[in-house]
Structure formats: C-alpha cells, structure tokens
The first five atom37 places (N, CA, C, CB, O) and aatype in JSON, in Angstrom:
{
  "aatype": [20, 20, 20, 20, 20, 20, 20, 20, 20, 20, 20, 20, 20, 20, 20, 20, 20, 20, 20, 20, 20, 20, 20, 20, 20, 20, 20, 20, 20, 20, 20, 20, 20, 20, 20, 20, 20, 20, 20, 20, 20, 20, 20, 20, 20, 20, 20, 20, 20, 20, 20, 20, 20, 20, 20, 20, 20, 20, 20, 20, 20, 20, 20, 20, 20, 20, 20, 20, 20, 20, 20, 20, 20, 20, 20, 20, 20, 20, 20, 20, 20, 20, 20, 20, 20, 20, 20, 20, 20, 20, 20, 20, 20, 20, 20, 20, 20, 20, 20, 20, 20, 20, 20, 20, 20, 20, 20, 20, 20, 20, 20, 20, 20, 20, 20, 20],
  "atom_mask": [
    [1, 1, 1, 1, 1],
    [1, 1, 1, 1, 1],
    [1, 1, 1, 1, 1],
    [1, 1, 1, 1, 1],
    [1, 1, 1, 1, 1],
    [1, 1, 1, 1, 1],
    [1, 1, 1, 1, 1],
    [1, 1, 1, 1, 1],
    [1, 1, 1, 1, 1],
    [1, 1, 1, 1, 1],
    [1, 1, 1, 1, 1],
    [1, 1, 1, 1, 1],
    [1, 1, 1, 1, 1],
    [1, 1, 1, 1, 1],
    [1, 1, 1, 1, 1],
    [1, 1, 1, 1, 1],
    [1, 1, 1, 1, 1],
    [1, 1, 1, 1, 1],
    [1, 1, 1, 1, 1],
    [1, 1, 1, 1, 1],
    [1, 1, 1, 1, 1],
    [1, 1, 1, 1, 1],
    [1, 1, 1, 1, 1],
    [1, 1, 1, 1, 1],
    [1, 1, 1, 1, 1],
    [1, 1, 1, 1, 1],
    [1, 1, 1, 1, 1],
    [1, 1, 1, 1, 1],
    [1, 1, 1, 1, 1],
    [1, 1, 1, 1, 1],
    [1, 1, 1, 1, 1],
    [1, 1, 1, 1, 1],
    [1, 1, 1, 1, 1],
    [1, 1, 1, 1, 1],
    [1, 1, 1, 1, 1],
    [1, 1, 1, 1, 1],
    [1, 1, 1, 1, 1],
    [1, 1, 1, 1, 1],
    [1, 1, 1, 1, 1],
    [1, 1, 1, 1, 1],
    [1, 1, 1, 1, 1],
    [1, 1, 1, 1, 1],
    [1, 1, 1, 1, 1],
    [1, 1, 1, 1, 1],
    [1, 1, 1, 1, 1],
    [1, 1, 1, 1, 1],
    [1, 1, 1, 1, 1],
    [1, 1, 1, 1, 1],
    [1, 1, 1, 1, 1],
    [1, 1, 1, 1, 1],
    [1, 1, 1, 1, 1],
    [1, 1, 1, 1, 1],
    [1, 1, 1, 1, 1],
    [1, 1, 1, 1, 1],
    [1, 1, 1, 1, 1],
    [1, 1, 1, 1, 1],
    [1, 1, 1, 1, 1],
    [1, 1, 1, 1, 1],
    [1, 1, 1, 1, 1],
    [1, 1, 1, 1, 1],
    [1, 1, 1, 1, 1],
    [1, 1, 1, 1, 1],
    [1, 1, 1, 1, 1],
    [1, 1, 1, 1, 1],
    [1, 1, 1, 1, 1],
    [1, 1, 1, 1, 1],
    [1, 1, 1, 1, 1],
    [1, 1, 1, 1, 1],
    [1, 1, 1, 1, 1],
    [1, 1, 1, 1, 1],
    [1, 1, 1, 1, 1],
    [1, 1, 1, 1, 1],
    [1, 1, 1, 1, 1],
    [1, 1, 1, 1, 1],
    [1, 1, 1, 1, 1],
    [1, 1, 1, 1, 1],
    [1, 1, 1, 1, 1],
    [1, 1, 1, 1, 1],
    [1, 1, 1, 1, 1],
    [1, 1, 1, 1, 1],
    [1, 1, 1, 1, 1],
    [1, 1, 1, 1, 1],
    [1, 1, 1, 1, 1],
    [1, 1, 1, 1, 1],
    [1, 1, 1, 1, 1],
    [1, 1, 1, 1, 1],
    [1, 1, 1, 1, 1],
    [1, 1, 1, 1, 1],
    [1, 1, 1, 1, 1],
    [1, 1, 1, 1, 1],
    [1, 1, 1, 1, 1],
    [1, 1, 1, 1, 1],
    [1, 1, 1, 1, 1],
    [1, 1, 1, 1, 1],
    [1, 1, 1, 1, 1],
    [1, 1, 1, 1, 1],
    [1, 1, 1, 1, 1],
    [1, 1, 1, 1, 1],
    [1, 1, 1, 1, 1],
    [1, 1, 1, 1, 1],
    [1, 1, 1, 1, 1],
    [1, 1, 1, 1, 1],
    [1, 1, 1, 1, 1],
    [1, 1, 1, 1, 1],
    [1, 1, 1, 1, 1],
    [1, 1, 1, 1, 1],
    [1, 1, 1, 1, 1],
    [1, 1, 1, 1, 1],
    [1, 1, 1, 1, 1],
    [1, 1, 1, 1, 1],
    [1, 1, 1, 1, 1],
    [1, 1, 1, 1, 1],
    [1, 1, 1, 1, 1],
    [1, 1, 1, 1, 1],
    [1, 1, 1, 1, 1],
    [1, 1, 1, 1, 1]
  ],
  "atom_positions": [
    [[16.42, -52.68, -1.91], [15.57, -51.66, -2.51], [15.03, -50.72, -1.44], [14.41, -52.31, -3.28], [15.15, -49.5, -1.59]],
    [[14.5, -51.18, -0.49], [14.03, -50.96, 0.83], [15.18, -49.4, 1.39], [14.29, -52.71, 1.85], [15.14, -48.2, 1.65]],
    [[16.0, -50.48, 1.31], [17.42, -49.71, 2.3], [17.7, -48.53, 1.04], [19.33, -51.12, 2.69], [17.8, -47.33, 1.33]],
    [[17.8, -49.01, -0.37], [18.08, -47.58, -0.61], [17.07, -46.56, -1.05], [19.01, -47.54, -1.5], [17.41, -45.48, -1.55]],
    [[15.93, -46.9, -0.87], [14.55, -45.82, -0.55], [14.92, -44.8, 1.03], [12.76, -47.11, -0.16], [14.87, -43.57, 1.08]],
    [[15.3, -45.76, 2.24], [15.31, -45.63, 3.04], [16.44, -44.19, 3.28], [15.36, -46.86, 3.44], [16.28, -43.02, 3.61]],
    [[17.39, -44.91, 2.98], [18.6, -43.87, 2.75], [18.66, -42.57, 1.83], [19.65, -44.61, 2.22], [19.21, -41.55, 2.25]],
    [[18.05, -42.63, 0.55], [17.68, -41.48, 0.06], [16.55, -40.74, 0.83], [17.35, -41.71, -1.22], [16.87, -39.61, 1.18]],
    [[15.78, -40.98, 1.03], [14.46, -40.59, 2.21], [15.66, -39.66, 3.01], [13.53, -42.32, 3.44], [15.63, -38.46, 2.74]],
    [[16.49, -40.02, 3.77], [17.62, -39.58, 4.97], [18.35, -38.53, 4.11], [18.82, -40.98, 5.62], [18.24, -37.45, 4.68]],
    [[18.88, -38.45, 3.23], [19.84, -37.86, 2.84], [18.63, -36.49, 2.08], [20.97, -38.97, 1.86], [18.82, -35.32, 2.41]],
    [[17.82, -36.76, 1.39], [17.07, -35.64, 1.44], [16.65, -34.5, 2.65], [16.11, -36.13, 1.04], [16.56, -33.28, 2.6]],
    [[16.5, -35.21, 3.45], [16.01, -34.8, 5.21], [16.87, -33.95, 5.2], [16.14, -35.92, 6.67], [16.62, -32.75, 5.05]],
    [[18.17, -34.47, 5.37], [19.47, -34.28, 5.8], [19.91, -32.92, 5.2], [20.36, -35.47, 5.39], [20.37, -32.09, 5.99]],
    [[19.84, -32.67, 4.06], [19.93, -31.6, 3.09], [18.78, -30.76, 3.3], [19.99, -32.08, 1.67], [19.25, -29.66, 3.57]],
    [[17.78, -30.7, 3.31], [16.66, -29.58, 3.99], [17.33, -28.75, 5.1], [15.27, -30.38, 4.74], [17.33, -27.52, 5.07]],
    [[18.01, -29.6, 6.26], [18.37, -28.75, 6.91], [19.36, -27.73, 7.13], [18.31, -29.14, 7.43], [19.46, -26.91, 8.04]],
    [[20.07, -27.94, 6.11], [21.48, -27.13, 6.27], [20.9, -26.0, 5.03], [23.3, -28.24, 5.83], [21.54, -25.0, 4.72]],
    [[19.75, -26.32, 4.47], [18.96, -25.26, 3.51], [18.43, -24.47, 4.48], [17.76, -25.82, 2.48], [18.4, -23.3, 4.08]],
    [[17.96, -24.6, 5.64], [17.87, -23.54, 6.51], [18.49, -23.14, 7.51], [17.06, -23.53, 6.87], [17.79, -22.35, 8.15]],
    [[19.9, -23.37, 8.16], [20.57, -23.27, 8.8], [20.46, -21.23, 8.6], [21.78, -24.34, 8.45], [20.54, -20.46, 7.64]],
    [[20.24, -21.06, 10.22], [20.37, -19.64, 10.64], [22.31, -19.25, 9.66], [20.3, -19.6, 12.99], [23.27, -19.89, 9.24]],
    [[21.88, -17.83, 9.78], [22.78, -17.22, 9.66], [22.67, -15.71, 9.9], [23.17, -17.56, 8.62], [21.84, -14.98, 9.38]],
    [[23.91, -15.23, 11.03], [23.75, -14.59, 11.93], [24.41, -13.45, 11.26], [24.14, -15.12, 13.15], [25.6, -13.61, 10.98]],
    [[23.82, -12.26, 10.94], [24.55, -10.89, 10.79], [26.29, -10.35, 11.06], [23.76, -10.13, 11.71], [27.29, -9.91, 10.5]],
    [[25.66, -10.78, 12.44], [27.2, -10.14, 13.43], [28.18, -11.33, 13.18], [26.96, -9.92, 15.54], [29.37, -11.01, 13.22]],
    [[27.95, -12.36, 12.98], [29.4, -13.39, 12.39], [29.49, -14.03, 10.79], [29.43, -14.97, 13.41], [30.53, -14.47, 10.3]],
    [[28.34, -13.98, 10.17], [28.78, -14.11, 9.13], [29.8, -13.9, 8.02], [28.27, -13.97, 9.01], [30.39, -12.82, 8.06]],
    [[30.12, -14.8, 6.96], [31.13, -13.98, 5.99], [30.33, -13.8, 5.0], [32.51, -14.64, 5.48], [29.37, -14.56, 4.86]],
    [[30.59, -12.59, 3.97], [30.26, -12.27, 2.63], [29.59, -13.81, 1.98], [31.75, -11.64, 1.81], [28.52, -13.91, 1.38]],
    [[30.43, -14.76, 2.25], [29.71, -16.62, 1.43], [28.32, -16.82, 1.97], [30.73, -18.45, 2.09], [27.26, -17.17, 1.46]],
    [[28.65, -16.51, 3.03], [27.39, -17.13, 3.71], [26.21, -16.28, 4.08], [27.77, -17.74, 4.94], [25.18, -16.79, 4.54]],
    [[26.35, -15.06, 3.88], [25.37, -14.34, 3.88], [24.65, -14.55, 2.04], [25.98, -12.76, 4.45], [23.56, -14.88, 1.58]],
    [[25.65, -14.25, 1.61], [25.32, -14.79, 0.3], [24.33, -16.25, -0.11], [26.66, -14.99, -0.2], [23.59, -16.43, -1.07]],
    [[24.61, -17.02, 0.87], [23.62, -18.4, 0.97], [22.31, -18.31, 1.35], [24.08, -19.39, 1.92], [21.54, -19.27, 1.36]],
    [[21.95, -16.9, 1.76], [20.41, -16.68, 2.29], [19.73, -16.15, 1.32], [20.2, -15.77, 3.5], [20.12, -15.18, 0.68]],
    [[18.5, -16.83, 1.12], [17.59, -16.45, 0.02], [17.47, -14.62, -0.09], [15.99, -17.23, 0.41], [17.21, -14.0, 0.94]],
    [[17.61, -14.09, -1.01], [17.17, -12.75, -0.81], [18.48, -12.11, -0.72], [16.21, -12.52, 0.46], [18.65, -11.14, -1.46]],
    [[19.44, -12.48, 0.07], [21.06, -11.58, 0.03], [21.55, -12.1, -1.54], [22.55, -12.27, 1.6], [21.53, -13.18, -2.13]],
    [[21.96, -10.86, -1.85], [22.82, -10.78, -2.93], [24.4, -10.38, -2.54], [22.18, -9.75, -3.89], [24.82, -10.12, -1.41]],
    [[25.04, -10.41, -3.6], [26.4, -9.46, -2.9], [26.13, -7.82, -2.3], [27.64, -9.23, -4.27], [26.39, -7.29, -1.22]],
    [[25.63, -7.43, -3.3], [25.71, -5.86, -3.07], [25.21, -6.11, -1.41], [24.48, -4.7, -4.29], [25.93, -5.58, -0.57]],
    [[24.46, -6.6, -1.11], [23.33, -6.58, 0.76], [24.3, -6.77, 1.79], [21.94, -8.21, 1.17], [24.62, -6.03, 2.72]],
    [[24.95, -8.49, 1.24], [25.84, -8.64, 1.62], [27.43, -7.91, 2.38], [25.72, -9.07, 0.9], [27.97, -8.06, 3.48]],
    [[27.78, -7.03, 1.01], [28.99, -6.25, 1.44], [28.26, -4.86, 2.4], [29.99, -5.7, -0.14], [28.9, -4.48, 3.38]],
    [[26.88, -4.11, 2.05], [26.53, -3.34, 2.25], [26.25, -3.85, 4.58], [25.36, -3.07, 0.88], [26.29, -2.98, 5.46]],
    [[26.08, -4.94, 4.79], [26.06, -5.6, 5.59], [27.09, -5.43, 6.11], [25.77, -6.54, 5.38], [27.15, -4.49, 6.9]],
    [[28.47, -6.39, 5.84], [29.64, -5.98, 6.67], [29.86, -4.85, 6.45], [30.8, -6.61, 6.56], [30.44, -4.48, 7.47]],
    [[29.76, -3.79, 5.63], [30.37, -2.62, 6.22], [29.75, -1.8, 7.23], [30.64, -1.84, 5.31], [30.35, -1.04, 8.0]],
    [[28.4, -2.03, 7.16], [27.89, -1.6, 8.52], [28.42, -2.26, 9.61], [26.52, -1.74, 8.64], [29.3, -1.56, 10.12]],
    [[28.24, -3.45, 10.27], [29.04, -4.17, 10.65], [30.71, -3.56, 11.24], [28.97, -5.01, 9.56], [31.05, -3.23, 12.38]],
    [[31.43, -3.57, 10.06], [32.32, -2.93, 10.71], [32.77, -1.88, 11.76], [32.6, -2.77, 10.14], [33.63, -1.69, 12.62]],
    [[31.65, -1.28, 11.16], [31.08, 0.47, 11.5], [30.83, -0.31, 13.48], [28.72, 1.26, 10.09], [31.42, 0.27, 14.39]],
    [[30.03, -1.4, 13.76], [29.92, -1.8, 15.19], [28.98, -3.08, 14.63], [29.16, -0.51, 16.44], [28.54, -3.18, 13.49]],
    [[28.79, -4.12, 15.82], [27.71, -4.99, 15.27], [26.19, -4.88, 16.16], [28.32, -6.6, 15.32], [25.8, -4.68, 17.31]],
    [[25.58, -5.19, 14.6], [24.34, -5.08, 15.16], [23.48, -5.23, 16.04], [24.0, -5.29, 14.85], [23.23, -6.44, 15.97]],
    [[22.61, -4.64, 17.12], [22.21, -4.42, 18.71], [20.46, -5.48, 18.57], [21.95, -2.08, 19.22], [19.73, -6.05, 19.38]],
    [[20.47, -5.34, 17.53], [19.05, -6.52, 17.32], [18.4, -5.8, 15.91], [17.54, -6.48, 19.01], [19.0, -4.96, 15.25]],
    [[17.1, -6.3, 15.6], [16.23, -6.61, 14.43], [16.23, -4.73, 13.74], [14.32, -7.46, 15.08], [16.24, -4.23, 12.62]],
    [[16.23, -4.16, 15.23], [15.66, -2.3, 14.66], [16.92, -1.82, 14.6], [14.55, -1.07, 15.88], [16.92, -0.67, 14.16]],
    [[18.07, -2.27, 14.9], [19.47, -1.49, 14.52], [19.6, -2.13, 13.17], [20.95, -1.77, 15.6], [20.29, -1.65, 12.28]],
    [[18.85, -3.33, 13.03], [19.37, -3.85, 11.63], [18.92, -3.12, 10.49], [18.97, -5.25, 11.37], [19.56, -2.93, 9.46]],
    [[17.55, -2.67, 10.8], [16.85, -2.19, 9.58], [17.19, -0.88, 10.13], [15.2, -2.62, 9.23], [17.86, -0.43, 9.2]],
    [[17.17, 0.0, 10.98], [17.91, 1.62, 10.38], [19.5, 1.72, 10.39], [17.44, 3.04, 11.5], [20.12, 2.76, 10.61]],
    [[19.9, 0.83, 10.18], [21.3, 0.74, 9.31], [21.25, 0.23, 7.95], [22.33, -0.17, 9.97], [22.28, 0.73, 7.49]],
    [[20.7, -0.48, 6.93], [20.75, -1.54, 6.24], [19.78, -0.65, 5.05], [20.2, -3.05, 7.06], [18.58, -0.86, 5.21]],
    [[20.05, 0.14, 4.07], [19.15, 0.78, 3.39], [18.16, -0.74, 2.6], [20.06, 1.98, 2.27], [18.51, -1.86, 2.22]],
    [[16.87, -0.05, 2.63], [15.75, -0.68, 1.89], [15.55, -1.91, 2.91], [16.13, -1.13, 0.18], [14.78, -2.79, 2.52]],
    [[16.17, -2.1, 4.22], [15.43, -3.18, 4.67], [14.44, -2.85, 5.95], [16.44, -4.25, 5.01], [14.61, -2.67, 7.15]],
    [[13.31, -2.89, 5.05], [12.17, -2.71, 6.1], [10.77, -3.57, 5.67], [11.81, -1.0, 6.2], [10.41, -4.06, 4.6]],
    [[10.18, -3.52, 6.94], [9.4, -4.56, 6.78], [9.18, -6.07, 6.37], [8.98, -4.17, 6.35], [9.65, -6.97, 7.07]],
    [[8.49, -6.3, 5.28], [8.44, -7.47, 4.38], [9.46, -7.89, 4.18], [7.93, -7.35, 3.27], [9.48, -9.12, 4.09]],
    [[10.74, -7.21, 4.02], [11.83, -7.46, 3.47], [12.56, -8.38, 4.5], [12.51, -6.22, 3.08], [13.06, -9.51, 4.41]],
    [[12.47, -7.71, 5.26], [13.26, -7.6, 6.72], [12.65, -9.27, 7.05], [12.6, -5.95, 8.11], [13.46, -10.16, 7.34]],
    [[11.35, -9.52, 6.98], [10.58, -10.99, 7.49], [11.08, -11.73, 6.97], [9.2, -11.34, 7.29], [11.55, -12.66, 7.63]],
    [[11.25, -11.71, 5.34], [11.43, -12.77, 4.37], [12.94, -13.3, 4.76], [11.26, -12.2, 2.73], [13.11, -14.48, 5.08]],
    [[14.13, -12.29, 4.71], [15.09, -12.68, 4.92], [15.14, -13.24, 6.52], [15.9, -11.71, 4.46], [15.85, -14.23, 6.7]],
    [[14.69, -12.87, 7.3], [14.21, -13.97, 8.67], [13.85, -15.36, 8.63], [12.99, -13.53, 9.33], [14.25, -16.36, 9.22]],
    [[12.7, -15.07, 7.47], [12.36, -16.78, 7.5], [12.84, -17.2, 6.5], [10.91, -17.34, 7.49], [12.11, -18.13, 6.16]],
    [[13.73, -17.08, 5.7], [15.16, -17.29, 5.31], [15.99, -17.99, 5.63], [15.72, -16.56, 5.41], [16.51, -18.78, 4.85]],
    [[16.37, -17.87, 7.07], [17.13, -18.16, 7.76], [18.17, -16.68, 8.37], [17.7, -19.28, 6.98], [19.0, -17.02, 9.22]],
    [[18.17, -15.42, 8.07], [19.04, -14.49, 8.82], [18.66, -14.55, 10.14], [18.99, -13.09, 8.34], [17.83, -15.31, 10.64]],
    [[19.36, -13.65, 10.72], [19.18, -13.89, 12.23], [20.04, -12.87, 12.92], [19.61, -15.4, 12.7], [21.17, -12.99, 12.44]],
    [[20.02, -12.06, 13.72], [20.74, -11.03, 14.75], [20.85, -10.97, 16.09], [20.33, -9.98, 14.64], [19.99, -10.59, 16.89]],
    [[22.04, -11.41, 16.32], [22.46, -12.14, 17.62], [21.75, -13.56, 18.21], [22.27, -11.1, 18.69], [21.47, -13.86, 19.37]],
    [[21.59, -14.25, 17.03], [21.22, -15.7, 17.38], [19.31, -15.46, 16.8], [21.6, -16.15, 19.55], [18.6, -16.37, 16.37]],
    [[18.94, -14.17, 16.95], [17.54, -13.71, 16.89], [16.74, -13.67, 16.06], [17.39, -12.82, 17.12], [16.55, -12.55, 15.58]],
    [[15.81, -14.96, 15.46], [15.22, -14.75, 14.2], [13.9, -13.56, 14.68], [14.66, -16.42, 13.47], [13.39, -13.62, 15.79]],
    [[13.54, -12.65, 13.78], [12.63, -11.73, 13.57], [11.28, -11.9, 13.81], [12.74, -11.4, 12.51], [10.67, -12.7, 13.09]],
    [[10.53, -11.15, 14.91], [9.18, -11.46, 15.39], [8.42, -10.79, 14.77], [8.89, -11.29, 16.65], [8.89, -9.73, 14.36]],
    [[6.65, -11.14, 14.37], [6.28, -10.01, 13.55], [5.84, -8.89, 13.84], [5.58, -10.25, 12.88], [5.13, -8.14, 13.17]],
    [[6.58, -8.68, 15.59], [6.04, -7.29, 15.91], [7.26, -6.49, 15.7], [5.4, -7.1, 17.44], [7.27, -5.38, 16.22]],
    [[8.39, -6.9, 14.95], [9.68, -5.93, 15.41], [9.71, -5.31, 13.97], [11.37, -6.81, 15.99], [10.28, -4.22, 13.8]],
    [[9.01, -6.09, 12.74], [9.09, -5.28, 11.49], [8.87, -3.91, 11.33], [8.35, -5.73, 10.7], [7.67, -3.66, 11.45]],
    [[9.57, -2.91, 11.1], [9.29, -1.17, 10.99], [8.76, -1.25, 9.69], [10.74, 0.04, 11.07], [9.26, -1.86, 8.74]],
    [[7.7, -0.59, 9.7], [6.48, -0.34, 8.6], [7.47, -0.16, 7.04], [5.35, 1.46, 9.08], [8.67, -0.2, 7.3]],
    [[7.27, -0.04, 5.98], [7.63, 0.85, 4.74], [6.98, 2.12, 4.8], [7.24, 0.22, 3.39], [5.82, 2.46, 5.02]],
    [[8.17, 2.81, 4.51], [7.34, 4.24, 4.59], [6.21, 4.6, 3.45], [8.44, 5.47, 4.5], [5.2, 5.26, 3.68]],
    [[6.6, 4.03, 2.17], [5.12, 4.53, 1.45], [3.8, 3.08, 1.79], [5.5, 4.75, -0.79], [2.61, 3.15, 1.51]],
    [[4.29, 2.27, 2.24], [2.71, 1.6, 3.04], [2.48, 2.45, 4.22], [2.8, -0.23, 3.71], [1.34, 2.28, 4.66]],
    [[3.18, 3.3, 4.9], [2.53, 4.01, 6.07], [1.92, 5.15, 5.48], [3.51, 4.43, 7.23], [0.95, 5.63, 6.07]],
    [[2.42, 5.8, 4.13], [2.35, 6.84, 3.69], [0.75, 6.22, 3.14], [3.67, 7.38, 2.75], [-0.21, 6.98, 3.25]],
    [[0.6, 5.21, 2.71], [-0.45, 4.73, 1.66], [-2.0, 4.68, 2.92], [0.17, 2.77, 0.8], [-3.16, 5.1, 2.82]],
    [[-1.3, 4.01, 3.95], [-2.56, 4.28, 4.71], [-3.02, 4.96, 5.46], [-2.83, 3.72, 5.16], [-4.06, 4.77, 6.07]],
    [[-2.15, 6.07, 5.53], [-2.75, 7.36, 6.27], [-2.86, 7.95, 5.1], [-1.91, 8.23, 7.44], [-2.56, 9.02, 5.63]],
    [[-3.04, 8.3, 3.81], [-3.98, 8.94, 2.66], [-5.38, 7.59, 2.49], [-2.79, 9.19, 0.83], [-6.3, 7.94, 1.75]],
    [[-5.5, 6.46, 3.0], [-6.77, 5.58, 2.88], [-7.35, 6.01, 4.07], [-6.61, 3.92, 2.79], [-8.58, 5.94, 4.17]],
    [[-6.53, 6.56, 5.24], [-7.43, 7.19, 6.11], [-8.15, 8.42, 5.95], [-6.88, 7.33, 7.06], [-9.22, 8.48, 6.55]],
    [[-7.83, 9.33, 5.33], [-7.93, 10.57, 4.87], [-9.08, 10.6, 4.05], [-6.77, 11.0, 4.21], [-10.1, 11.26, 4.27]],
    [[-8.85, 9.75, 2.96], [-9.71, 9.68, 2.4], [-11.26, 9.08, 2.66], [-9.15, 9.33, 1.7], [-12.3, 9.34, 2.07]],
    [[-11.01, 8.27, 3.69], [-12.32, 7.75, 4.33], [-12.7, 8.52, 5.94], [-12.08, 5.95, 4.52], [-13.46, 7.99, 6.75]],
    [[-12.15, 9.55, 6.11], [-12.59, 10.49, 6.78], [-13.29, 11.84, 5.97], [-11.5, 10.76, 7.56], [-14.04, 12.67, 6.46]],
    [[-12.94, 11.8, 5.0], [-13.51, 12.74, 3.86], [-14.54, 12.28, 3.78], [-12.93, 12.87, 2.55], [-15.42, 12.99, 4.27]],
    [[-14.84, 11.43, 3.38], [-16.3, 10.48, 2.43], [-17.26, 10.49, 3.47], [-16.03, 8.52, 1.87], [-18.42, 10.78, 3.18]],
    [[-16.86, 10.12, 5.08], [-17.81, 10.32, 6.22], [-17.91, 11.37, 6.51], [-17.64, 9.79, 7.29], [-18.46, 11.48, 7.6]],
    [[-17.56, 12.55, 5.91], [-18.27, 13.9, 6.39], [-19.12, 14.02, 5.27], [-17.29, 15.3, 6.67], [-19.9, 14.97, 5.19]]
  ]
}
C-alpha cells in the first residue's frame, strides 16, 4: 500500500516536470511550441516564420517581431515555460503595451491638471 502511495507520489512529481520543460523559440517545432500554455497555432506558425526570416537575438527581438507580444503577454508565456536562446524572461526586459503607456501618461496629465 505504502509502495504504491509511494510510487504514485513519484510519478506525479515526475509529470509536473516535463509540464514545465523550457521551450526555446529558435529550436522549437510548431508541436511543441504548441505545448506552451498561451501558444496557439496561429503564434506558433506566426513564430517560425519569423524565425525563418533569422532567429531570434533575445526577449526584445522577440517582442518587436512577434505581433501582440508585449508585456504581460510576453511574461506569461515565460513563466510558461518559452524561452530565447536558453533565456527565460526578466521582469525588466518586458516592453510596456502601448495603450498601458498611452493610459498612464493621460493619468499623468490628468493629475498635473488637477494640481494646477
């Protein structure tokens, strides 16, 4: 009973990890990009064909090649498991969204207004 508590205990473990096993931009295939939370096909193919185009130089070639991946986006699929050139995503390399940059320079604006 012991032993097979023990062994399921292991084989759960065991399976967690290949649920997060990195997966790297520049070598991936269409399957396995597909295995990362958040890639769909369309990201996926939209991926290698950039890719083809040259492979990716790190986190900021990824996102101004890769339409809609910025920021938040860009993290989630990091802690995901993606990765560029072995490189999971730091949270200083995320490039803003442009309407959250857009959003807080009109919250600045507006609270420079109110103090005059």
């Amino acid at each position: 009973m012991i032993k097979k508590l023990v062994l399921a205990v292991a084989a759960l473990l065991a399976s967690t990890g290949f649920a997060f096993a990195q997966v790297d931009v520049n070598k991936a295939d269409a399957v396995a990009l597909d295995g990362v939370k958040g890639v769909g096909p369309s990201m996926s193919k939209m991926i290698l064909e950039e890719r083809a185009k040259g492979e990716f130089r790190d986190w900021g070639d990824f996102q101004d090649r890769i339409k809609g991946m910025k920021g938040k986006k860009a993290m989630k699929l990091s802690e995901a498991g993606l990765v560029v050139n072995g490189k999971p995503m730091e949270a200083g390399m995320a490039k803003p969204d442009k309407t959250a940059a857009k959003k807080e320079a009109k919250d600045k604006a507006v609270e420079k207004k109110a103090a005059m």
